[in-house]
N, C-alpha and C positions, 0 to 999 in steps of 0.2 A: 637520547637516553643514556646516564651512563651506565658503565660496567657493574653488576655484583660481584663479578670472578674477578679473584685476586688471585694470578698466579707467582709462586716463591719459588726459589730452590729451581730451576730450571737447569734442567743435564744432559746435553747430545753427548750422546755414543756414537762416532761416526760410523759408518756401513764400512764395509771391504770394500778396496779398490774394485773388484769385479761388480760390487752390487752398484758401481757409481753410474755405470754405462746404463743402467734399468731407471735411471732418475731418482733412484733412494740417498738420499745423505747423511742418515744417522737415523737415530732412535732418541726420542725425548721422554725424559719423567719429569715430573714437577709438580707441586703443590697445590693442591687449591683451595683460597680462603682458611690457606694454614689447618685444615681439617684433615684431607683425602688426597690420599697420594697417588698419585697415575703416572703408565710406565708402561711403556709398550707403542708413544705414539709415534708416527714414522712421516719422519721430515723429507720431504719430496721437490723434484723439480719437476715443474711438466714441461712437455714439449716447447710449449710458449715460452718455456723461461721462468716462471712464475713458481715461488714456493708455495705448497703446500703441506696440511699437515691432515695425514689420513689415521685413524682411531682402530684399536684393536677388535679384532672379528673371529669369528670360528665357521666354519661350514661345516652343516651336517654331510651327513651320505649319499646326500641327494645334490648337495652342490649349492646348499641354501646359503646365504651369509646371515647371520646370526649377530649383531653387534654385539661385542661384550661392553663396550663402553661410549657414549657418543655426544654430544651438544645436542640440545634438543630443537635449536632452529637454526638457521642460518646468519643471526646476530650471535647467538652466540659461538658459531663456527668462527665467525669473522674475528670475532673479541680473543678467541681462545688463539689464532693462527698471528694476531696483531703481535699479544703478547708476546708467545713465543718466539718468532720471528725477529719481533722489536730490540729483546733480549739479548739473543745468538747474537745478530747483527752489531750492538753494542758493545757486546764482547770481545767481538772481533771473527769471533766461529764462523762466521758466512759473509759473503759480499752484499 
Protein backbone atom coordinates (compact mmCIF):
# COMPACT_ATOMS: atom_id res chain seq x y z
CA UNK A 1 0.00 0.00 0.00
CA UNK A 2 1.31 3.22 -0.58
CA UNK A 3 1.79 6.41 1.28
CA UNK A 4 -1.02 9.21 1.58
CA UNK A 5 1.29 11.35 3.95
CA UNK A 6 3.33 13.56 2.08
CA UNK A 7 5.76 15.17 4.36
CA UNK A 8 7.63 18.81 3.17
CA UNK A 9 9.54 21.33 4.80
CA UNK A 10 11.19 18.86 7.46
CA UNK A 11 13.51 20.81 10.42
CA UNK A 12 15.66 19.16 13.27
CA UNK A 13 16.35 21.50 16.02
CA UNK A 14 19.08 19.47 17.66
CA UNK A 15 18.60 18.78 21.46
CA UNK A 16 21.55 20.20 24.00
CA UNK A 17 24.59 18.33 24.26
CA UNK A 18 23.32 17.19 27.80
CA UNK A 19 19.86 16.04 26.43
CA UNK A 20 22.15 13.66 23.79
CA UNK A 21 23.26 11.28 26.71
CA UNK A 22 19.01 10.67 27.35
CA UNK A 23 18.90 9.47 23.52
CA UNK A 24 17.10 12.74 22.31
CA UNK A 25 18.60 14.25 19.11
CA UNK A 26 16.55 17.03 18.08
CA UNK A 27 13.22 18.15 17.65
CA UNK A 28 11.36 17.84 14.16
CA UNK A 29 8.53 20.09 12.44
CA UNK A 30 7.39 19.53 9.07
CA UNK A 31 4.56 19.45 6.82
CA UNK A 32 1.95 17.29 6.06
CA UNK A 33 0.31 16.91 2.58
CA UNK A 34 1.31 20.66 2.30
CA UNK A 35 -1.88 21.41 4.68
CA UNK A 36 -0.86 20.86 8.61
CA UNK A 37 2.06 21.77 10.13
CA UNK A 38 3.47 19.71 13.09
CA UNK A 39 6.17 20.63 15.47
CA UNK A 40 7.09 19.30 18.66
CA UNK A 41 8.19 15.83 17.34
CA UNK A 42 11.25 14.35 19.16
CA UNK A 43 13.92 12.43 17.15
CA UNK A 44 15.41 9.65 19.27
CA UNK A 45 17.92 6.96 19.55
CA UNK A 46 17.13 3.95 21.50
CA UNK A 47 19.23 1.86 23.38
CA UNK A 48 19.43 -0.50 20.32
CA UNK A 49 20.66 2.17 18.19
CA UNK A 50 17.58 2.57 16.27
CA UNK A 51 15.99 6.06 15.53
CA UNK A 52 12.89 6.89 16.43
CA UNK A 53 10.56 9.43 16.31
CA UNK A 54 8.16 9.98 19.45
CA UNK A 55 4.77 12.71 19.06
CA UNK A 56 3.92 15.36 21.40
CA UNK A 57 1.95 14.57 24.71
CA UNK A 58 0.66 16.39 27.85
CA UNK A 59 -0.08 14.61 31.20
CA UNK A 60 -2.74 15.40 33.44
CA UNK A 61 -2.51 15.50 37.42
CA UNK A 62 -2.74 12.13 37.69
CA UNK A 63 0.17 11.28 35.52
CA UNK A 64 -2.09 10.21 32.46
CA UNK A 65 -0.35 10.86 28.87
CA UNK A 66 -2.75 12.53 26.93
CA UNK A 67 -1.53 12.58 23.03
CA UNK A 68 -1.85 15.95 21.64
CA UNK A 69 -0.85 14.58 18.24
CA UNK A 70 -0.22 10.92 16.91
CA UNK A 71 -0.35 8.31 13.68
CA UNK A 72 -3.28 6.60 14.04
CA UNK A 73 -1.63 2.94 13.49
CA UNK A 74 1.58 1.54 13.13
CA UNK A 75 1.91 1.91 9.11
CA UNK A 76 1.47 5.07 9.44
CA UNK A 77 4.05 5.45 12.44
CA UNK A 78 6.47 3.61 10.17
CA UNK A 79 5.64 6.02 7.01
CA UNK A 80 5.80 8.98 9.09
CA UNK A 81 9.52 7.86 11.04
CA UNK A 82 10.71 6.62 7.06
CA UNK A 83 10.05 9.90 5.86
CA UNK A 84 11.62 11.73 8.46
CA UNK A 85 14.56 9.85 9.03
CA UNK A 86 14.92 9.19 5.16
CA UNK A 87 15.18 13.08 4.90
CA UNK A 88 17.69 14.08 7.86
CA UNK A 89 19.80 11.18 6.61
CA UNK A 90 19.95 12.74 3.06
CA UNK A 91 20.70 15.77 4.35
CA UNK A 92 23.37 14.76 6.06
CA UNK A 93 21.85 15.67 9.72
CA UNK A 94 22.23 12.17 11.01
CA UNK A 95 24.26 8.91 10.28
Amino acid sequence: MSSTLLLTDIVLTPARPADLATGLIGFVACTVNLDLRLDGLALRRTTGGAYSITFPERRDSNGVRHPIVRPIDARARADIERQIIGTLRQRGAMT
